[in-house]
C-alpha positions as CSV (number, residue, x, y, z in Angstrom):
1,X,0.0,0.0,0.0
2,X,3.1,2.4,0.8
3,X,3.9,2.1,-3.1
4,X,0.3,3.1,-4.1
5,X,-0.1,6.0,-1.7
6,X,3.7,7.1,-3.1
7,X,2.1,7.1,-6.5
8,X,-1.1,8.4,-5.9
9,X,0.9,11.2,-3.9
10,X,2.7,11.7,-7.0
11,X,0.7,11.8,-9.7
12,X,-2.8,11.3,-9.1
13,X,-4.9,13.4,-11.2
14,X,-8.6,12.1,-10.1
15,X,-11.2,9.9,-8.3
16,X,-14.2,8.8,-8.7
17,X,-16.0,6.3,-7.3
18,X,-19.8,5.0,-7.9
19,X,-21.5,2.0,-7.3
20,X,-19.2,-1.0,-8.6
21,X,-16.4,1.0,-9.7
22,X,-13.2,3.2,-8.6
23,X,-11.4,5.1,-11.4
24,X,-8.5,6.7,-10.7
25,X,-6.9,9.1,-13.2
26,X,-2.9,9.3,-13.2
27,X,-0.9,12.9,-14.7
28,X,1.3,11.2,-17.6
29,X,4.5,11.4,-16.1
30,X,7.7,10.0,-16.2
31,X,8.0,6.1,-15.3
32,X,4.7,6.3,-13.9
33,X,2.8,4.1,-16.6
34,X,5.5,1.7,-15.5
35,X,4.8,1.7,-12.1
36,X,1.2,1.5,-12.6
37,X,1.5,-1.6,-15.1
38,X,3.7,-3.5,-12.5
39,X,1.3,-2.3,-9.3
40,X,-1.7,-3.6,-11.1
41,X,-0.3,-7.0,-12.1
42,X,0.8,-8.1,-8.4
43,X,-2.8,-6.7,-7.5
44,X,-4.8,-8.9,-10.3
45,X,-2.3,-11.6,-8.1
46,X,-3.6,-11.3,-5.0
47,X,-7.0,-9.5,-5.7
48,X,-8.0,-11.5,-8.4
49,X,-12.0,-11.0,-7.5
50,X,-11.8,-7.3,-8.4
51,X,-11.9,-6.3,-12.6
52,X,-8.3,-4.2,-13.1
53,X,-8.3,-2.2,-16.3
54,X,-5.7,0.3,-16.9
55,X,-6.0,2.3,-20.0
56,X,-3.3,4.9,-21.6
57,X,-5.6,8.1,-22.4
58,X,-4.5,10.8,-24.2
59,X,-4.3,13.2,-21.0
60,X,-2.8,9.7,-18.8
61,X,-3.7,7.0,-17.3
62,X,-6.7,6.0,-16.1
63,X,-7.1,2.8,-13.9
64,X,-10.9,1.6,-13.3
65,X,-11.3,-1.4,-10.3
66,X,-14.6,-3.2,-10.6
67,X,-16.3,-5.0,-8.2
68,X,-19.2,-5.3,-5.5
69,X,-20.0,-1.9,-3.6
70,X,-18.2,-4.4,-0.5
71,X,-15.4,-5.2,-2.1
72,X,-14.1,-1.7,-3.6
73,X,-15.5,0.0,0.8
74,X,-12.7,-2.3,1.5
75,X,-9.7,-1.3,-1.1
76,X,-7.7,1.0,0.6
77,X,-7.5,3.2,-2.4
78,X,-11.3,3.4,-2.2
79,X,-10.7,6.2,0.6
């Protein structure tokens, strides 16, 4: 979790979170598509019952979680 929080700290450029789903928006900066594709594969590891989608945008990178409302109350980056 220290790794995510140092990232979102870093870059985060959004949040939004509705019924099934968190996105979070990441600023396109330097090394941190990297960090994010190597972030989300451990977490597809160990939290395989949530949906991890991470997406290059034009403006970033945008990561949506899915899952039950539960599930995503419980993700620490749900806060």
């Amino acid at each position: 979790m220290a790794e995510w929080r140092r990232l979102l700290t870093l870059a985060s450029a959004g949040r939004e979170r509705t019924d099934g789903r968190l996105v979070l928006t990441f600023r396109d900066m330097p090394s941190v598509g990297a960090e994010l594709e190597r972030l989300v594969a451990a977490e597809r590891e160990c939290c395989a019952f949530l949906g991890w989608h991470l997406i290059q945008t034009d403006e970033g990178w945008r990561l949506e979680i899915t899952g039950d409302t539960d599930e995503l109350q419980a993700l620490s980056l749900a806060d």
